[in-house]
PDB file of N, CA, C and O in Angstrom, chain B, residues numbered from 101:
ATOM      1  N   UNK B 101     -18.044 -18.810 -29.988  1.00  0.00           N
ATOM      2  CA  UNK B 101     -18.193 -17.811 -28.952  1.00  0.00           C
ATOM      3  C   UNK B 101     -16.863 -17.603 -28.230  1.00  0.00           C
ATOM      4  O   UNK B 101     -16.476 -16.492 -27.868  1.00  0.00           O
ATOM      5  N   UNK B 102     -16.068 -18.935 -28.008  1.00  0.00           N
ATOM      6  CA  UNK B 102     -14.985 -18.394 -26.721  1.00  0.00           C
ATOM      7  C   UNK B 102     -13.897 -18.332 -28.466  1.00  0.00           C
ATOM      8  O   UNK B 102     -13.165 -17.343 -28.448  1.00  0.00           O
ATOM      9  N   UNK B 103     -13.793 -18.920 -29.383  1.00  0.00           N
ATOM     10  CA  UNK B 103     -12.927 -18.442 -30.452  1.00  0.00           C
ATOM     11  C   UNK B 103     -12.839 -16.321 -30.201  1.00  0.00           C
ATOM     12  O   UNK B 103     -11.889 -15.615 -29.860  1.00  0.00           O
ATOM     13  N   UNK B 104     -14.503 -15.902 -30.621  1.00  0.00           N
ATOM     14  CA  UNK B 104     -14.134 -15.041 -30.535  1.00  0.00           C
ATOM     15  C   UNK B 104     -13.869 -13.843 -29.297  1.00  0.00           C
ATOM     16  O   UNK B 104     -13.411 -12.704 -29.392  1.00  0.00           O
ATOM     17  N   UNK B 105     -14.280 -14.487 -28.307  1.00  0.00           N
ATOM     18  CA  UNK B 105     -13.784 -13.997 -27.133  1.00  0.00           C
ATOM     19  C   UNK B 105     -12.272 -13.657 -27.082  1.00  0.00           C
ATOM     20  O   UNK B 105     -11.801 -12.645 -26.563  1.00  0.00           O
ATOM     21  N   UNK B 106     -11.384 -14.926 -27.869  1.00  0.00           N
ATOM     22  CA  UNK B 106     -10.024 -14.822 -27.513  1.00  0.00           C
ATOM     23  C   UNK B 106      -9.457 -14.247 -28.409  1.00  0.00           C
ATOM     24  O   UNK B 106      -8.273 -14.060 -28.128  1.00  0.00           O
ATOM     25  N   UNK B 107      -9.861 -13.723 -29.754  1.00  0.00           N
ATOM     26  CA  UNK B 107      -9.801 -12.895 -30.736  1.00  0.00           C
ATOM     27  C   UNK B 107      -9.964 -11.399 -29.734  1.00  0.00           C
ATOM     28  O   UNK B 107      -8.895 -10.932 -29.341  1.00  0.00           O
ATOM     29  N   UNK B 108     -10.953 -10.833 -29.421  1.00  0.00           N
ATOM     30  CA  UNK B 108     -11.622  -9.565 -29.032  1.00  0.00           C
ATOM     31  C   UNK B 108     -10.343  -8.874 -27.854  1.00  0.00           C
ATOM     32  O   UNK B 108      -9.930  -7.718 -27.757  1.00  0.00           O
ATOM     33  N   UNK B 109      -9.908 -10.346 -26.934  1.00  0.00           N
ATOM     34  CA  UNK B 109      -9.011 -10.371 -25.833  1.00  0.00           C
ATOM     35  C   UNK B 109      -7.309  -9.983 -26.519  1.00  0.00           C
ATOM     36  O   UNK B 109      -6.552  -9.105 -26.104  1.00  0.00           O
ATOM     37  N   UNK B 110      -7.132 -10.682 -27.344  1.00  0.00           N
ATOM     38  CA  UNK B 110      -5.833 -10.701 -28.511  1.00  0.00           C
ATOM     39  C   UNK B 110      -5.586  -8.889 -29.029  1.00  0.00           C
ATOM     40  O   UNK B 110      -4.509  -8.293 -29.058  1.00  0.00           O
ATOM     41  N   UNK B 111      -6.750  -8.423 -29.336  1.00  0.00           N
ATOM     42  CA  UNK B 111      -6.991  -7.063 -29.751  1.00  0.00           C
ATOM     43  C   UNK B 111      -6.933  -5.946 -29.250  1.00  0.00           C
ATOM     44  O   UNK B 111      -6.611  -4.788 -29.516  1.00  0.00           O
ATOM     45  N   UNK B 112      -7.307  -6.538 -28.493  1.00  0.00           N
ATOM     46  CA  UNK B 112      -7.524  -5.198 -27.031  1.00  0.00           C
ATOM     47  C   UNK B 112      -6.546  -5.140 -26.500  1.00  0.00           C
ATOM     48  O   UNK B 112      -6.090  -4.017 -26.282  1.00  0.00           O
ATOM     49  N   UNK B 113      -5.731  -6.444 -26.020  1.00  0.00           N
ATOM     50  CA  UNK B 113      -4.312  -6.712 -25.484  1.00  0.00           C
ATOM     51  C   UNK B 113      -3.323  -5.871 -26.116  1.00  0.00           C
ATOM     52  O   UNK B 113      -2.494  -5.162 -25.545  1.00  0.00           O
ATOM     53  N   UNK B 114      -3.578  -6.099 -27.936  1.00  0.00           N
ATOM     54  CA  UNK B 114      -2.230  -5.371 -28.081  1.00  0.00           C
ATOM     55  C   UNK B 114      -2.646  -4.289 -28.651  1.00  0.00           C
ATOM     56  O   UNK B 114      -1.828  -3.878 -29.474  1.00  0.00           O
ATOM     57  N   UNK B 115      -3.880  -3.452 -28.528  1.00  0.00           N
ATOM     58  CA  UNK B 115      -3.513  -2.264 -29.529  1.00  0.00           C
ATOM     59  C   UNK B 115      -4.659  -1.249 -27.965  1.00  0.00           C
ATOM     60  O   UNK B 115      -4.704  -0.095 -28.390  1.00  0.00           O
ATOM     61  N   UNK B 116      -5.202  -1.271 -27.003  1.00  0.00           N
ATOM     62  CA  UNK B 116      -5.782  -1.190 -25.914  1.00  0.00           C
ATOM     63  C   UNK B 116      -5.221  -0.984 -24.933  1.00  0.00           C
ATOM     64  O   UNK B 116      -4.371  -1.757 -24.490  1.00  0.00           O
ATOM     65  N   UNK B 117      -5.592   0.189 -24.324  1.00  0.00           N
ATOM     66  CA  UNK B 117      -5.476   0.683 -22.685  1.00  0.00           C
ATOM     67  C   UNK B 117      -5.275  -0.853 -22.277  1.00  0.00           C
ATOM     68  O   UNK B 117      -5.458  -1.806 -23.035  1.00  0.00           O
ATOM     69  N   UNK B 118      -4.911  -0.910 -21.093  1.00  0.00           N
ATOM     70  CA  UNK B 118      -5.429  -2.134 -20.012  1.00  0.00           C
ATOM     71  C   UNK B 118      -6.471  -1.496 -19.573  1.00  0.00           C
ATOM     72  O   UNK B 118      -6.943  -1.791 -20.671  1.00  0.00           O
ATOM     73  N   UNK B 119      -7.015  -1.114 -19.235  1.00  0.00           N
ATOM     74  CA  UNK B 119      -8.230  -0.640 -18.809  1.00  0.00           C
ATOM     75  C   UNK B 119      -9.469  -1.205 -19.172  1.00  0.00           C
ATOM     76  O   UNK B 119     -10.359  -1.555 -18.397  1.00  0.00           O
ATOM     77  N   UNK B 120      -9.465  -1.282 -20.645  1.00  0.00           N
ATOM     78  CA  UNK B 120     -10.497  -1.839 -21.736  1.00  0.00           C
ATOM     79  C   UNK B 120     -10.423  -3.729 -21.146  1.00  0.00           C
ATOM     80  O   UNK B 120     -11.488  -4.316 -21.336  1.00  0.00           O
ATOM     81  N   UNK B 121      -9.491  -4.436 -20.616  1.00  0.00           N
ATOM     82  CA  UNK B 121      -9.413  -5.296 -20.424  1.00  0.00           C
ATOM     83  C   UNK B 121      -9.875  -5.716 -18.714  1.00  0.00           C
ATOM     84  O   UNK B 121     -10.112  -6.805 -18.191  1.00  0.00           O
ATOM     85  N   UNK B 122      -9.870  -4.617 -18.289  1.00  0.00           N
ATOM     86  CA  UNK B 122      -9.903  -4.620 -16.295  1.00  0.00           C
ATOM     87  C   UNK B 122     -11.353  -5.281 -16.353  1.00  0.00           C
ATOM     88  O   UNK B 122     -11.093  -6.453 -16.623  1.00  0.00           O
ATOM     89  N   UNK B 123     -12.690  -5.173 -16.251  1.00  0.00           N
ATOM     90  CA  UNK B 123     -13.324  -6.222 -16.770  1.00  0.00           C
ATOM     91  C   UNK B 123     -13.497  -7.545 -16.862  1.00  0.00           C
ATOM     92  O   UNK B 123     -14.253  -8.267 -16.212  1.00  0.00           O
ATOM     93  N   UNK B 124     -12.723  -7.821 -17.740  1.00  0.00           N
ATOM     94  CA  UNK B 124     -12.185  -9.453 -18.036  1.00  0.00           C
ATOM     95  C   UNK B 124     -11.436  -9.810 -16.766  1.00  0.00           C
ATOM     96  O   UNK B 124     -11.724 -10.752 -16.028  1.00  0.00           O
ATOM     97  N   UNK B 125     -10.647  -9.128 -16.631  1.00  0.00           N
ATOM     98  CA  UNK B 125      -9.609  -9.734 -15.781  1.00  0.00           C
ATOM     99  C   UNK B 125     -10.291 -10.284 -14.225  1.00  0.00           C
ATOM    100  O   UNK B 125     -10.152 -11.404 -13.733  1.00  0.00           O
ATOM    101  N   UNK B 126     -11.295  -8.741 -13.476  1.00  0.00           N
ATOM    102  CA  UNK B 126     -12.182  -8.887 -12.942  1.00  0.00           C
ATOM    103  C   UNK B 126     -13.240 -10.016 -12.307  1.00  0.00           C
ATOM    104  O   UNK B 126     -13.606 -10.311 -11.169  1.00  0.00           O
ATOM    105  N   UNK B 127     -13.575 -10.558 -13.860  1.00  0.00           N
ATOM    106  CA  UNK B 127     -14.728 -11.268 -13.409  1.00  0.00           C
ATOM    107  C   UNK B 127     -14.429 -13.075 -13.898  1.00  0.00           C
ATOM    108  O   UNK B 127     -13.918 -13.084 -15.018  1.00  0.00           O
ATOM    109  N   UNK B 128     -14.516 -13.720 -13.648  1.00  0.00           N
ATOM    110  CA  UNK B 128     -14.531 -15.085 -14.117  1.00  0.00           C
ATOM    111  C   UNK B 128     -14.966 -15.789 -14.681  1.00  0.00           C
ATOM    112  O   UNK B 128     -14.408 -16.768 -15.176  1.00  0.00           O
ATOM    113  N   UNK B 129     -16.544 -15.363 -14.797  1.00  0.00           N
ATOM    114  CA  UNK B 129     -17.446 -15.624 -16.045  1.00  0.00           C
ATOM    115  C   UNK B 129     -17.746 -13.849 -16.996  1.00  0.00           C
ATOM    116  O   UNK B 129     -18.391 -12.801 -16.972  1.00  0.00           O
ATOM    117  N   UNK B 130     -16.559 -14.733 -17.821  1.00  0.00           N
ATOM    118  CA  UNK B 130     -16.982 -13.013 -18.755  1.00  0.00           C
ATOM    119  C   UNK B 130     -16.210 -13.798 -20.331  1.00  0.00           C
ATOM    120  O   UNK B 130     -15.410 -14.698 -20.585  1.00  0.00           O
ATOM    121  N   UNK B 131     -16.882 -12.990 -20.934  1.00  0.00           N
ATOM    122  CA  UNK B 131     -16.681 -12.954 -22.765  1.00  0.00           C
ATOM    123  C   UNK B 131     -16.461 -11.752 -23.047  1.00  0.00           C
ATOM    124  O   UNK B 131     -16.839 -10.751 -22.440  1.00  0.00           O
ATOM    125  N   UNK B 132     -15.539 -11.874 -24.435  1.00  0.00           N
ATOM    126  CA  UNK B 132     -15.247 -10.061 -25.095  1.00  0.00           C
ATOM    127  C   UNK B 132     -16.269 -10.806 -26.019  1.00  0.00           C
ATOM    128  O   UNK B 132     -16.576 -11.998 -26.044  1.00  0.00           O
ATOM    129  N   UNK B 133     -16.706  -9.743 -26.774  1.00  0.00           N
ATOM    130  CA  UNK B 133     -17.645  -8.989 -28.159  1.00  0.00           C
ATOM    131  C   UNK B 133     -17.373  -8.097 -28.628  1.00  0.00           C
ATOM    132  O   UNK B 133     -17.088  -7.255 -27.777  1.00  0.00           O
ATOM    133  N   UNK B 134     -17.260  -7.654 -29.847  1.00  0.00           N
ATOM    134  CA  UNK B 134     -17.995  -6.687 -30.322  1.00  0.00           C
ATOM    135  C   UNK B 134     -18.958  -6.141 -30.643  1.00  0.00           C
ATOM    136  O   UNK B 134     -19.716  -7.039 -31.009  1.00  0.00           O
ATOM    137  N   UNK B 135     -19.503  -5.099 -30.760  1.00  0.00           N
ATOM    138  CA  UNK B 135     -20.548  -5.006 -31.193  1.00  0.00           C
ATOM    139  C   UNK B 135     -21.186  -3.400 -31.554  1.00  0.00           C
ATOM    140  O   UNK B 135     -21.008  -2.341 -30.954  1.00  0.00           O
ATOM    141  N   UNK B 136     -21.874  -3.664 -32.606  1.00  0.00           N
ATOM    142  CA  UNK B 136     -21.956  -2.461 -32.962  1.00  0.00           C
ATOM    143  C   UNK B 136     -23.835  -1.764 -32.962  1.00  0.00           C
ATOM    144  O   UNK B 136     -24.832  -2.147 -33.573  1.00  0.00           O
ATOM    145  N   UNK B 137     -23.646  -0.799 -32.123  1.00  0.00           N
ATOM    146  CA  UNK B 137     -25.594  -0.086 -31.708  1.00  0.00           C
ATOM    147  C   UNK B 137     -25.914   0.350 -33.141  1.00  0.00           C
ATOM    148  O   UNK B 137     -27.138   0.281 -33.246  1.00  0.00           O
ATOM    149  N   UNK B 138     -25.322   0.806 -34.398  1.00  0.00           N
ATOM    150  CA  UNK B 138     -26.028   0.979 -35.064  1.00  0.00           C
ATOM    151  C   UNK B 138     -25.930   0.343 -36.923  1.00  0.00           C
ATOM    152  O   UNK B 138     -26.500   0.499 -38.003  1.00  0.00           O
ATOM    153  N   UNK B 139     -24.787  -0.429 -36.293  1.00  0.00           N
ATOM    154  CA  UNK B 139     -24.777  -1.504 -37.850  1.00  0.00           C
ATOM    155  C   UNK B 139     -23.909  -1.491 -38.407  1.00  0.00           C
ATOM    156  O   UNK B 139     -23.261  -2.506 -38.664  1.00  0.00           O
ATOM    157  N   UNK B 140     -23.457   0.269 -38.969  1.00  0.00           N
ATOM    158  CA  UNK B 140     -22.707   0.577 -39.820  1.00  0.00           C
ATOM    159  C   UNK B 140     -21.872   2.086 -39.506  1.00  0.00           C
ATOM    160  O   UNK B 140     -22.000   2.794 -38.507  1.00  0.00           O
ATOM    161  N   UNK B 141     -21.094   2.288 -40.557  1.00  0.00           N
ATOM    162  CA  UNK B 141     -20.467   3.562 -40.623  1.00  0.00           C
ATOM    163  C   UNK B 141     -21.265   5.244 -40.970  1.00  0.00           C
ATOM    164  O   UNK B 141     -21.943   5.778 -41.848  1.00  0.00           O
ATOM    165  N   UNK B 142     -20.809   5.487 -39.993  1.00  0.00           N
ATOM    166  CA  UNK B 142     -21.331   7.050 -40.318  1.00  0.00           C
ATOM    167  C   UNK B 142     -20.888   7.859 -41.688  1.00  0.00           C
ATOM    168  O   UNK B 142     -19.704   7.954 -42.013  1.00  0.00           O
ATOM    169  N   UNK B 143     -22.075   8.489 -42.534  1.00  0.00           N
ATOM    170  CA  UNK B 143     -21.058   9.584 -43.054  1.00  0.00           C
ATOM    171  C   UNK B 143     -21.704  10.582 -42.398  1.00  0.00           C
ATOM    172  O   UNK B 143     -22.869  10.685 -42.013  1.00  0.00           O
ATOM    173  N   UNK B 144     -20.170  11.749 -42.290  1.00  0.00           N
ATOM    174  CA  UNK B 144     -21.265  12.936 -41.812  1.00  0.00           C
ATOM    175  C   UNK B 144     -21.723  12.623 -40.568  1.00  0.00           C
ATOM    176  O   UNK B 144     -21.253  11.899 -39.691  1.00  0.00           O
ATOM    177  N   UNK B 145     -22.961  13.445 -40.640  1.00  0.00           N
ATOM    178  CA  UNK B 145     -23.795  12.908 -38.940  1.00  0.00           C
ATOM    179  C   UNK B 145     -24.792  12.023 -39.335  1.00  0.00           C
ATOM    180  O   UNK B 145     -25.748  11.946 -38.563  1.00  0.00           O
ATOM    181  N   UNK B 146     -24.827  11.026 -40.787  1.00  0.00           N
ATOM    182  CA  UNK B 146     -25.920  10.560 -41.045  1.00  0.00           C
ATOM    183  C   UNK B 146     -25.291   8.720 -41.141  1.00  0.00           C
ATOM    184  O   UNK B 146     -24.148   8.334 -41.386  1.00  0.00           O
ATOM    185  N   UNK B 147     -26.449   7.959 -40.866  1.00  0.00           N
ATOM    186  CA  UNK B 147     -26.080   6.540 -41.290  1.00  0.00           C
ATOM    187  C   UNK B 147     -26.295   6.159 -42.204  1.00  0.00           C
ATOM    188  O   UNK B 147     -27.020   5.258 -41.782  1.00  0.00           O
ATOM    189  N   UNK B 148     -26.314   5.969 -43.677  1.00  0.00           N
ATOM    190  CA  UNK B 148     -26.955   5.853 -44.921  1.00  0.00           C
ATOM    191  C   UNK B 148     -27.650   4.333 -44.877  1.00  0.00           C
ATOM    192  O   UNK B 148     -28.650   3.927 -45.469  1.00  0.00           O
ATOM    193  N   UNK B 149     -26.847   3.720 -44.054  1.00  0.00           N
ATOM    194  CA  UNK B 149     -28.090   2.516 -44.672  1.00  0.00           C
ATOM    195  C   UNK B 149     -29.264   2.429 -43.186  1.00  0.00           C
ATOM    196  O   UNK B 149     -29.994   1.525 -42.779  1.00  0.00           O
ATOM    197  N   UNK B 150     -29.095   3.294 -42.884  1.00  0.00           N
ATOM    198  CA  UNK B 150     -30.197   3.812 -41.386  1.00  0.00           C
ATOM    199  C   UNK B 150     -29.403   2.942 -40.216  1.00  0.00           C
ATOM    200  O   UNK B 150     -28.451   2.203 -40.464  1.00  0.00           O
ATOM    201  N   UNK B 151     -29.882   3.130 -39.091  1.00  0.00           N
ATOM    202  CA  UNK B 151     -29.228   2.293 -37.445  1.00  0.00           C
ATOM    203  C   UNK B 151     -30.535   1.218 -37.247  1.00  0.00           C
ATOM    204  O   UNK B 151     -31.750   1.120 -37.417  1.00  0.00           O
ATOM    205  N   UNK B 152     -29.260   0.446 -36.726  1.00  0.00           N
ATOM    206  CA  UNK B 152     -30.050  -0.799 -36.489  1.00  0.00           C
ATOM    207  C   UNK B 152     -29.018  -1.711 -35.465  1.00  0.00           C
ATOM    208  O   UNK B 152     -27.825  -1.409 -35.481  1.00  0.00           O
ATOM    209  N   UNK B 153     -29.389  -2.612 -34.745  1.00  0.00           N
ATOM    210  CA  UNK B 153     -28.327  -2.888 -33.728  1.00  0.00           C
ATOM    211  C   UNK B 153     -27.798  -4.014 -34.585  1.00  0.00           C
ATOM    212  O   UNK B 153     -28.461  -4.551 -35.473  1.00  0.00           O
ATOM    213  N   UNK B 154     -26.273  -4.408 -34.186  1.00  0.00           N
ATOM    214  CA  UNK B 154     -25.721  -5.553 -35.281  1.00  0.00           C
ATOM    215  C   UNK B 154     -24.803  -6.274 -34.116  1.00  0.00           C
ATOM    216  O   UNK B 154     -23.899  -5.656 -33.553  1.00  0.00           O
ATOM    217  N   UNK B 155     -25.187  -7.897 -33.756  1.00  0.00           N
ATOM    218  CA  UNK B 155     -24.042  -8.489 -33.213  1.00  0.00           C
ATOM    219  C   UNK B 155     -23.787  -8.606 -31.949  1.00  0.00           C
ATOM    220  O   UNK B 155     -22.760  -8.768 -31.290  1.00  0.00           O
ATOM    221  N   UNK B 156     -25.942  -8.391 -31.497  1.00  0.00           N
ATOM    222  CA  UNK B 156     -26.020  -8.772 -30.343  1.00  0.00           C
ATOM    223  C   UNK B 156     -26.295  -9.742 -29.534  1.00  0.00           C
ATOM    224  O   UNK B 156     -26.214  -9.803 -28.308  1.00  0.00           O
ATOM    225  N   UNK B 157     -26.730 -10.729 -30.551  1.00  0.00           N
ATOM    226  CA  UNK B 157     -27.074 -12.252 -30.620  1.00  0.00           C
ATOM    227  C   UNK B 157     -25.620 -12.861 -29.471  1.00  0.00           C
ATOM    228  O   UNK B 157     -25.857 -13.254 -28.329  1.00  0.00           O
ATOM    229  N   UNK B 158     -24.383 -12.829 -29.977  1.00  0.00           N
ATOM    230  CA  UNK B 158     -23.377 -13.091 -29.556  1.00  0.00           C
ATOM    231  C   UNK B 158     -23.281 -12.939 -28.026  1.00  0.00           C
ATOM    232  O   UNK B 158     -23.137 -13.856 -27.219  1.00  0.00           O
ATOM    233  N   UNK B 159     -23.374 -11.774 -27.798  1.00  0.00           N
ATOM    234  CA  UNK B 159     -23.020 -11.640 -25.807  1.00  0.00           C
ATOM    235  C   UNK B 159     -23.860 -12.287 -25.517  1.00  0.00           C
ATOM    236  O   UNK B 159     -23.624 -13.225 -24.755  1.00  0.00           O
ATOM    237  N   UNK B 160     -25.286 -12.047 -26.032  1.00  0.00           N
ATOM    238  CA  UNK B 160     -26.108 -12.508 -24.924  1.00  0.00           C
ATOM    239  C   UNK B 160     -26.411 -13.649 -24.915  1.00  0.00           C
ATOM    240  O   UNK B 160     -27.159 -13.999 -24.002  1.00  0.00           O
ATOM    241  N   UNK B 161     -26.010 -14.569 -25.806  1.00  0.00           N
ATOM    242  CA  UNK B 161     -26.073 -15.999 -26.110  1.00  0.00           C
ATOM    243  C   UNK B 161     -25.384 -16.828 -25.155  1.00  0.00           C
ATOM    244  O   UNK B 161     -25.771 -17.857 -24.602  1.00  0.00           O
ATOM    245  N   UNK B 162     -23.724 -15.875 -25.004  1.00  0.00           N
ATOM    246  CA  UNK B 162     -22.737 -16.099 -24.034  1.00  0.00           C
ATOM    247  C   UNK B 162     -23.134 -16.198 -22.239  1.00  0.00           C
ATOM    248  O   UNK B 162     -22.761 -16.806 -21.236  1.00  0.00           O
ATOM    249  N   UNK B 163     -24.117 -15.180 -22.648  1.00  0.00           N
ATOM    250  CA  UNK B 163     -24.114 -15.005 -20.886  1.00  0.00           C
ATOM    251  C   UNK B 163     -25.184 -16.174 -20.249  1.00  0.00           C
ATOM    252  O   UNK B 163     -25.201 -16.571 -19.084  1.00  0.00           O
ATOM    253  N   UNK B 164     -26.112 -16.623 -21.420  1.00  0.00           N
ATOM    254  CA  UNK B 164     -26.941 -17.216 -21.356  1.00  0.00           C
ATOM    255  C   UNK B 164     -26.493 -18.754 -21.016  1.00  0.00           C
ATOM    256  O   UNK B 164     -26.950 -19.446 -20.106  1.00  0.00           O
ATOM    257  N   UNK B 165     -25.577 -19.089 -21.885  1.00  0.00           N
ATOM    258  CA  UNK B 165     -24.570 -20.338 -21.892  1.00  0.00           C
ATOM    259  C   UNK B 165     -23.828 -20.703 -20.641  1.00  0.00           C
ATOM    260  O   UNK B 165     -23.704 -21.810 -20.117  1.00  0.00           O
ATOM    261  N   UNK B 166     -23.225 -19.191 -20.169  1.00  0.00           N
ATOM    262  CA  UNK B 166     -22.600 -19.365 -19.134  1.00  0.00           C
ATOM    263  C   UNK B 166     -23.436 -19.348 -17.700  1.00  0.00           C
ATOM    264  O   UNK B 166     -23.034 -19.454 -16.542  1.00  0.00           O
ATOM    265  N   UNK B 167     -24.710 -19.177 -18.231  1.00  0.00           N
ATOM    266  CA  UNK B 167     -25.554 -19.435 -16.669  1.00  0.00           C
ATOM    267  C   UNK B 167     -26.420 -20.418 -16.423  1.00  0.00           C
ATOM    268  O   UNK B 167     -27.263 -20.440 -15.526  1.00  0.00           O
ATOM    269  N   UNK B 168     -26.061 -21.761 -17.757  1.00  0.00           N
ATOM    270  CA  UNK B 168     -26.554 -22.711 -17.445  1.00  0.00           C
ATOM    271  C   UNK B 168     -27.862 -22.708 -18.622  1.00  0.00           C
ATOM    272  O   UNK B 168     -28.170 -23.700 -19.281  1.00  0.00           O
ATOM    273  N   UNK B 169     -28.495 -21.449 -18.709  1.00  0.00           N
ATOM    274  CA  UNK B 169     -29.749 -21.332 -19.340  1.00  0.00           C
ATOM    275  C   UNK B 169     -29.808 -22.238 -21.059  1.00  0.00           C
ATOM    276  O   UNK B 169     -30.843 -22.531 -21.657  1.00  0.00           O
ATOM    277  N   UNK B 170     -28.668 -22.459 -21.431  1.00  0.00           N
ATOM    278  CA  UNK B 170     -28.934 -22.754 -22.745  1.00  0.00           C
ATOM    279  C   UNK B 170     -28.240 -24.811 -22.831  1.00  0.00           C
ATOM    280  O   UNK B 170     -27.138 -25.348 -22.716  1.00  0.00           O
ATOM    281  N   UNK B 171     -29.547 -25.252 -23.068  1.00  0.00           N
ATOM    282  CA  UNK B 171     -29.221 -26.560 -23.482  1.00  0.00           C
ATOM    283  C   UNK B 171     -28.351 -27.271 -23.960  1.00  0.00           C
ATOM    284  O   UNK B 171     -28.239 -26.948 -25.143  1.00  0.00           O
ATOM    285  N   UNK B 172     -27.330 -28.453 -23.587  1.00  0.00           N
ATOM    286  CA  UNK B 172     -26.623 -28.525 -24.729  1.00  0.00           C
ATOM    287  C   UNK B 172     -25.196 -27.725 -24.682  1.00  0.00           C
ATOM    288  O   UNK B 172     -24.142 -28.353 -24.789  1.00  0.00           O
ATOM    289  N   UNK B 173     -25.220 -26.358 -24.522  1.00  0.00           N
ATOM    290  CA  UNK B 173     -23.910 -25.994 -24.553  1.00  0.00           C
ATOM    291  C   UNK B 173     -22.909 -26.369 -23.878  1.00  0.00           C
ATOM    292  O   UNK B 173     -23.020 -27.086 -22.883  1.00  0.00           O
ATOM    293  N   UNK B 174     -21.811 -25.939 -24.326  1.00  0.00           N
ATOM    294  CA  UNK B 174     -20.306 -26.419 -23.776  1.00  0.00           C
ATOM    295  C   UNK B 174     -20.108 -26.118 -22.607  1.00  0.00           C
ATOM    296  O   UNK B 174     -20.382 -24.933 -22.415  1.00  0.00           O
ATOM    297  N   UNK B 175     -19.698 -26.728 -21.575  1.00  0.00           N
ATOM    298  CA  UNK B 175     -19.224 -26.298 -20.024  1.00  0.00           C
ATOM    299  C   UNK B 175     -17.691 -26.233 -20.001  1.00  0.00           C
ATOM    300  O   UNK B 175     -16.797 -26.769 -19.346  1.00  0.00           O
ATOM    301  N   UNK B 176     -17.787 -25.220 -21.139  1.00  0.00           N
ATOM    302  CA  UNK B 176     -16.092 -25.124 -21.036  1.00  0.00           C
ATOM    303  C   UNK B 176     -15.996 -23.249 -20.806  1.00  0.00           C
ATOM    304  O   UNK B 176     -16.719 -22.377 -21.288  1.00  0.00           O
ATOM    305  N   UNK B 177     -14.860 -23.141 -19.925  1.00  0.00           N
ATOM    306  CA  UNK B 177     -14.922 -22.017 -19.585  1.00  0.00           C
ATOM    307  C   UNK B 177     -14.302 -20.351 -20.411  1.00  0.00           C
ATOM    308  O   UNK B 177     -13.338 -20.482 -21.164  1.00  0.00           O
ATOM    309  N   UNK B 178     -14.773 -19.182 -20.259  1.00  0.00           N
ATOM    310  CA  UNK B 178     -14.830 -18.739 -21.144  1.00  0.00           C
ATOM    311  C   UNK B 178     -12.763 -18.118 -21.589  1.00  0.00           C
ATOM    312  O   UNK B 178     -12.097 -17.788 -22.570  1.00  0.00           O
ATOM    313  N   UNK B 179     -12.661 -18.230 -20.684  1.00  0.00           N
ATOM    314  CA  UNK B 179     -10.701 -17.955 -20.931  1.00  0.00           C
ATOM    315  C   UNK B 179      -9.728 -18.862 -21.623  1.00  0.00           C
ATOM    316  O   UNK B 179      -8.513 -18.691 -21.713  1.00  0.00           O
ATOM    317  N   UNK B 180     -10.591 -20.059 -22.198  1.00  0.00           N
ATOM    318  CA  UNK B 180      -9.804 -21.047 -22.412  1.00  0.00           C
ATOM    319  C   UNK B 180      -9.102 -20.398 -23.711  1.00  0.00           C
ATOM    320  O   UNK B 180      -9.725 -19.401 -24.076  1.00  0.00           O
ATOM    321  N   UNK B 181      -8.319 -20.601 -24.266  1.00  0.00           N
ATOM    322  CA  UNK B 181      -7.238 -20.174 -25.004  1.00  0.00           C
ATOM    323  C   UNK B 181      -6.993 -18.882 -25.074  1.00  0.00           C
ATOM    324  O   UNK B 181      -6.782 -18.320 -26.149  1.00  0.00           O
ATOM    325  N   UNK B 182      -6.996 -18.347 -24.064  1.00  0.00           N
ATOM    326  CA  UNK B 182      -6.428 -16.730 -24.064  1.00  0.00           C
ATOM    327  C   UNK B 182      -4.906 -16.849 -23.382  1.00  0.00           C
ATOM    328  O   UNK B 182      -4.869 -17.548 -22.369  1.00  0.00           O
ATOM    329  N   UNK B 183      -3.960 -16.399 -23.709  1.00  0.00           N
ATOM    330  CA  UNK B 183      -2.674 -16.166 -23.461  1.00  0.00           C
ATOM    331  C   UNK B 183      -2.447 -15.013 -22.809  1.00  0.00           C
ATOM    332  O   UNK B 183      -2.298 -14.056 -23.568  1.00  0.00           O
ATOM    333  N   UNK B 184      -2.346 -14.705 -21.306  1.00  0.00           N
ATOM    334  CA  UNK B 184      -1.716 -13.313 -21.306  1.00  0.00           C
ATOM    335  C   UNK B 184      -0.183 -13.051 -20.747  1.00  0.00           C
ATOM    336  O   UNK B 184       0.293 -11.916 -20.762  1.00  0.00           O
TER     337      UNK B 184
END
């Protein structure tokens, strides 16, 4: 989870508005994600393998972790190896 947090942060950093990052910077308990509402690539105006949400497990696992709710998880915080 914070691996890819600092991946998502790495990305945005260098190819991203700062803006896309104001957010993060913002808040103290926060994670990047990606994620995509319908799975896949468009052709056209159509989705061929149909919409479906993909890769939402991830945030909300995060937010869950970070509010104590999930057993077991790491109490390590979510910026740890981000460089800015």
């Amino acid at each position: 989870m914070y691996a890819e947090s600092r991946d998502a942060y790495a990305f945005l950093a260098h190819r991203a508005s700062p803006a896309w990052l104001k957010p993060f910077d913002d808040c103290a308990d926060c994670t990047l994600h990606f994620v995509a509402a319908t799975g896949g690539q468009a052709r056209g105006d159509r989705f061929p393998h149909g919409a479906r949400p993909r890769r939402v497990l991830a945030p909300l696992l995060s937010i869950f972790a970070m509010c104590g709710l999930l057993p077991g998880a790491e109490p390590v915080g979510p910026r740890e190896g981000i460089v800015r």
